[in-house]
C-alpha positions in Angstrom: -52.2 118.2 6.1 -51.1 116.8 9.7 -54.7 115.6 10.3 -54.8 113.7 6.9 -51.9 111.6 7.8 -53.1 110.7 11.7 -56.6 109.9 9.8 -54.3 107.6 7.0 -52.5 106.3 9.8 -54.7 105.1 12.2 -57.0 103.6 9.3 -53.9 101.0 8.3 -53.3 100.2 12.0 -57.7 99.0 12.3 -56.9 96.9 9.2 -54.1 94.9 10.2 -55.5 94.4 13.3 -58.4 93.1 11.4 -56.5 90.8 9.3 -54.6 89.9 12.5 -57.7 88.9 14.3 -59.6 87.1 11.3 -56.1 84.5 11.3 -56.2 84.0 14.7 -60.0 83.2 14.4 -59.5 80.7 11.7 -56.3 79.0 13.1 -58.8 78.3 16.3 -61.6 76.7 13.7 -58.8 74.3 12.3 -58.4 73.3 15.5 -61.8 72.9 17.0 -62.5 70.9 13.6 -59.4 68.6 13.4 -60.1 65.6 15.7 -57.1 65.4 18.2 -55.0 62.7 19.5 -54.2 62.3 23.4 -51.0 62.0 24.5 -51.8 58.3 25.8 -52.8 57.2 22.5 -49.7 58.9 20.7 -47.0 57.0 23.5 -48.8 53.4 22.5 -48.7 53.4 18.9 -44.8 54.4 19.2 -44.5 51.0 21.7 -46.3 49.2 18.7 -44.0 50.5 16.5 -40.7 49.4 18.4 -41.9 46.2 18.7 -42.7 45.8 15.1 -39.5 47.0 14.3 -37.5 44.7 17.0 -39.8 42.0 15.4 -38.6 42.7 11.8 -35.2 42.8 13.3 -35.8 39.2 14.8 -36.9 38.0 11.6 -33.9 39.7 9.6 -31.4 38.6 11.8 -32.6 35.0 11.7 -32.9 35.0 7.5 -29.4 36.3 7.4 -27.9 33.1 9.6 -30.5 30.2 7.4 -28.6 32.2 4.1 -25.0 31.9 6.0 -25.8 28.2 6.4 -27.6 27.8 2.9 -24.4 29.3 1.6 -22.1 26.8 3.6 -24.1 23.8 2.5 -23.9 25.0 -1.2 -20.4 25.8 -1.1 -19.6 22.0 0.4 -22.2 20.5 -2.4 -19.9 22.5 -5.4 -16.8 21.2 -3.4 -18.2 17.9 -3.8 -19.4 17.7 -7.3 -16.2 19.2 -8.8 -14.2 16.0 -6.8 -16.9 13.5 -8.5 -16.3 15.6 -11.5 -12.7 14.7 -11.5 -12.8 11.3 -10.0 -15.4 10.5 -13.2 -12.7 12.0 -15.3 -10.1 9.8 -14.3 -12.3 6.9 -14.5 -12.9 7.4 -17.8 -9.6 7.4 -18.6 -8.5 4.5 -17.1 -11.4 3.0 -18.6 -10.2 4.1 -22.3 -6.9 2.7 -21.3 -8.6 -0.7 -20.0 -10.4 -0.3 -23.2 -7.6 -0.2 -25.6 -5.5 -2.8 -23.7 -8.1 -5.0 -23.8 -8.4 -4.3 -27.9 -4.7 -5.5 -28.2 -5.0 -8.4 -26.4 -7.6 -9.8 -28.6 -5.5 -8.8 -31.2 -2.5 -11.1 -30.0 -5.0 -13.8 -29.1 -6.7 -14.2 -32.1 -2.4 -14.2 -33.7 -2.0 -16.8 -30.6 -4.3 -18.6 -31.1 -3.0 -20.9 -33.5 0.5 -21.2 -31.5 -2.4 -22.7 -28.2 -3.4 -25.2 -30.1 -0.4 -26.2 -31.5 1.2 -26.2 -28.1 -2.5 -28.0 -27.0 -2.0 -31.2 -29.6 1.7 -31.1 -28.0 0.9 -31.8 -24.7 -1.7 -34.2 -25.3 0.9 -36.2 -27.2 3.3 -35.6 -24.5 0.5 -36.7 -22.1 -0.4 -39.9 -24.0 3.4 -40.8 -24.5 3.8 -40.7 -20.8 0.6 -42.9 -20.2 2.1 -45.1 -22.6 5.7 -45.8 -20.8 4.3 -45.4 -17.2 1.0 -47.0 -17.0 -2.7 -45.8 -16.5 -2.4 -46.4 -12.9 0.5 -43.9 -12.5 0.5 -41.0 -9.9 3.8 -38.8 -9.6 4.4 -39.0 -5.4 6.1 -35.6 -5.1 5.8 -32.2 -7.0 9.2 -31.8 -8.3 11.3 -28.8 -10.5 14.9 -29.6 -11.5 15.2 -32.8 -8.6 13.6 -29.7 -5.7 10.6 -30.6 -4.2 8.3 -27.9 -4.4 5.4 -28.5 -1.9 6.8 -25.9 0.6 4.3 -23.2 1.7 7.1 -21.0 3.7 10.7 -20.2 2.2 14.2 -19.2 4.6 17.2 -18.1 2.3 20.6 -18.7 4.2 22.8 -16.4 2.0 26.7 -15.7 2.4 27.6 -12.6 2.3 31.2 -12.7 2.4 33.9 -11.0 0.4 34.4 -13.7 -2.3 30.9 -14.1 -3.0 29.9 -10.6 -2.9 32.7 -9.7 -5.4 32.6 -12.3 -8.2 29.3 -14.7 -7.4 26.6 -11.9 -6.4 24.8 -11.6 -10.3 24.8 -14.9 -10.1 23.5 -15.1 -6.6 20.6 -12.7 -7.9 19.6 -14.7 -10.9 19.3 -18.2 -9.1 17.1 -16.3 -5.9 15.1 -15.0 -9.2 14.7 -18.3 -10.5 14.0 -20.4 -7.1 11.1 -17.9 -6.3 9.6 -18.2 -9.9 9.2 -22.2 -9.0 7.1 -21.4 -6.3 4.6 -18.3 -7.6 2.8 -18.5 -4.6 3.5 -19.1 -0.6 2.9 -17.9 2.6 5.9 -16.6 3.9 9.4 -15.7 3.0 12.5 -15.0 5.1 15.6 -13.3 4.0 18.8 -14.0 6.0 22.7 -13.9 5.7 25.1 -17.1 7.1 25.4 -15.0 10.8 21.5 -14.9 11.1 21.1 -11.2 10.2 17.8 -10.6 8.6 17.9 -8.5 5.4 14.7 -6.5 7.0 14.9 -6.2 11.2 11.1 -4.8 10.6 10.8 -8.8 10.3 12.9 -9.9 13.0 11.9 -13.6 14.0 8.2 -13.5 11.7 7.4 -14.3 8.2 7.4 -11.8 5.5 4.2 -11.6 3.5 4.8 -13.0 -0.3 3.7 -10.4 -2.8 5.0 -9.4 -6.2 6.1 -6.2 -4.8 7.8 -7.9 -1.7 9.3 -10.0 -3.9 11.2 -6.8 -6.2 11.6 -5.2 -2.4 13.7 -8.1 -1.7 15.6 -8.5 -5.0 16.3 -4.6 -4.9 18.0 -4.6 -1.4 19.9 -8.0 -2.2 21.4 -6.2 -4.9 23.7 -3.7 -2.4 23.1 -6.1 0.8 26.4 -6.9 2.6 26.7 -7.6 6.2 29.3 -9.4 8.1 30.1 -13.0 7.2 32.3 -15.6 9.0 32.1 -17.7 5.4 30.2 -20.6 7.7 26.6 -21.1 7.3 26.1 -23.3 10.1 25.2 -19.9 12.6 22.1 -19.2 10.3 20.5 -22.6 9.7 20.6 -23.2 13.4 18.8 -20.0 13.6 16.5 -20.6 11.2 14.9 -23.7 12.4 15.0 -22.9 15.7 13.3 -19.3 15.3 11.2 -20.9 12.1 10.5 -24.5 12.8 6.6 -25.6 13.5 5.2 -28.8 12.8 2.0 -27.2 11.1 4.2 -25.4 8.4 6.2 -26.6 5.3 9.5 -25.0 5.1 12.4 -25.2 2.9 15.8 -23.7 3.9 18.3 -22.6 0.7 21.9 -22.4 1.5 23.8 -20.2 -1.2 27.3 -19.9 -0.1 30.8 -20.8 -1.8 32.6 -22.2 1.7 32.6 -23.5 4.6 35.4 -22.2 7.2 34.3 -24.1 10.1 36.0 -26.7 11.9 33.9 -29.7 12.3 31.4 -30.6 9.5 30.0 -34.2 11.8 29.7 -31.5 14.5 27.5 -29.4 12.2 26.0 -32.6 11.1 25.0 -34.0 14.4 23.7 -30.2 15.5 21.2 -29.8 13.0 19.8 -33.6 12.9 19.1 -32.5 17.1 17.4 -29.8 16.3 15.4 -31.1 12.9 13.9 -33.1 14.4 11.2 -35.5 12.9 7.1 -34.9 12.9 4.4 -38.0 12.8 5.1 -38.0 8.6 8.3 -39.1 9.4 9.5 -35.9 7.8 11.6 -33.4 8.8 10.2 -30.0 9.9 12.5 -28.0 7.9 13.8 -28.9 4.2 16.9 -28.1 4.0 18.6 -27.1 0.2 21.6 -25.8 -1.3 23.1 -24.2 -3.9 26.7 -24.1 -4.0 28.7 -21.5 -5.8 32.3 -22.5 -7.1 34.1 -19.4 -6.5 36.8 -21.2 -4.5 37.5 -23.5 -7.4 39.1 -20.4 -9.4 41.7 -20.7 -6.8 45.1 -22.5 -6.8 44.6 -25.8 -5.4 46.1 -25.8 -2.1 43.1 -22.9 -1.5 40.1 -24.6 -2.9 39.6 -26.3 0.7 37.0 -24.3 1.9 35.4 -25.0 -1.1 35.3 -28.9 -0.9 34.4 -28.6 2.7 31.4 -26.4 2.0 30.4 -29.1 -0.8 30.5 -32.2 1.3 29.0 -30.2 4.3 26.0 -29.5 2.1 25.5 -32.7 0.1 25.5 -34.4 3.8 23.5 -32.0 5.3 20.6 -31.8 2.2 20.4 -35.3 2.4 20.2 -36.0 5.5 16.9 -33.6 5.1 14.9 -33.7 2.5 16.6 -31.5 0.1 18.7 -31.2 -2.6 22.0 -29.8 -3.3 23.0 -28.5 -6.5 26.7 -27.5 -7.4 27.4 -24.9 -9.9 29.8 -25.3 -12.7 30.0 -21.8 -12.9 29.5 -18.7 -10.6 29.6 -15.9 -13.4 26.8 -16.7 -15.7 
């Protein structure tokens, strides 16, 4: 029974061995079959393959920058169409609006009109009547409104700002400034100054202020609380006026609006202002001198109403003696 299993025993142990062998033998075929690779060889196709992939890199690294910038540029193109987008919008309201103003304007033409050519058969009557009493040959030798020459191209208003006018005359101040710029719709310059020779804007201290329609409310807007110091004498800013102003290339007109005269001389005054106005190769003066006179004194007892004659005959002198007009109100409330 012993010698069955050594027998058993020793014919498993051949077998495996077998088996063992017969693995080994074809593991050694595989091999001797299979072409192989040396190492060289294996070393330069991994060097191939870095530099494809630093390559790739390269290439991924530069596509990703071109889309930043692609991106940028397409982000600044959107900015810019939605502004055109809204820039067209308002255009085309403002053209609606144009649209319909323009609609009601032909409207009140075509009701107008009738009222032109009415006021068209008036003037040419007018016109012919005129021919009639002055002659064919007639030529009007100075542009005038209300007795003021008109042909000024630069305007300086000398205004008092004292107590009494700038308590009971100023509306009325307002209205006639209103009304003296609306006779001249169009100059060069315009210069806004109180009796002492302040200016009204120091922005404009000794040069002309543009005329514009929105200069022109500017100026009516700060007259309307404007109130610097005043001696009641006008004589300190006319002589600073056409001395700062005066130039033989420009017409100027100066407009006195005060209600007195406090000073104690008016031939002084007189004599001051002929020196220094003086005459150009026209035989004109270089500065027109007007005023408007403002009869606040006159509400006065008598014995006070001096300075209120004294301004009178100082500027009805004074305008003559230089080309301008004075013109005395009757009334310095409305």
């Amino acid at each position: 029974m012993r010698n069955r299993r050594q027998r058993e025993s020793q014919e498993f142990s051949i077998s495996f061995l077998d088996v063992i062998c017969c693995g080994f033998g074809a593991i050694i075929l595989l091999l001797m079959i299979t072409k192989s690779m040396s190492p060289v060889q294996v070393e330069q196709s991994e060097i191939n393959n870095k530099a494809q992939i630093q390559d790739l890199q390269k290439q991924l690294f530069s596509l990703r920058g071109e889309t930043t910038l692609i991106n940028r540029d397409l982000n600044a193109k959107q900015q810019q169409i939605s502004s055109e987008q809204q820039r067209l919008a308002i255009l085309r309201t403002r053209l609606a609006k144009v649209k319909a103003l323009h609609a009601q304007k032909s409207k009140k033409a075509i009701i107008n009109s009738k009222e032109k050519g009415k006021l068209a058969l008036a003037v040419q009557s007018l016109s012919a009547e005129m021919q009639r009493l002055l002659g064919t040959n007639y030529q009007s030798k100075n542009e005038l409104v209300g007795g003021i020459p008109v042909d000024s191209e630069y305007l300086v208003f000398i205004i008092d700002t004292s107590g009494s006018m700038f308590s009971y005359a100023w509306p009325r101040l307002l209205e006639e400034i209103i009304a003296t710029l609306k006779i001249y719709p169009k100059i060069k310059g315009i210069q806004i100054m109180n009796d002492m020779g302040s200016y009204m804007f120091t922005s404009y201290r000794n040069k002309w202020i543009p005329d514009s329609d929105a200069r022109r409310a500017a100026i009516i807007k700060r007259l309307r609380q404007w109130n610097p110091f005043s001696n009641s004498s006008p004589v300190e800013g006319i002589q600073k006026a056409i001395r700062t102003f005066f130039s033989e290339d420009k017409k100027i007109s100066l407009y006195v609006m005060g209600d007195e005269f406090s000073g104690r001389s008016i031939q002084q005054v007189l004599a001051t202002i002929e020196r220094i106005n003086t005459i150009n190769q026209n035989n004109e003066h270089l500065v027109r001198i007007h005023a408007v006179g403002f009869p606040v004194q006159f509400a006065r007892p008598k014995h006070l109403q001096t300075t209120g004659v004294r301004f009178a005959t100082l500027m009805r002198e004074l305008t003559h003696r230089n080309g301008g007009t004075f013109i005395g109100l009757n009334d310095f409330q409305h």
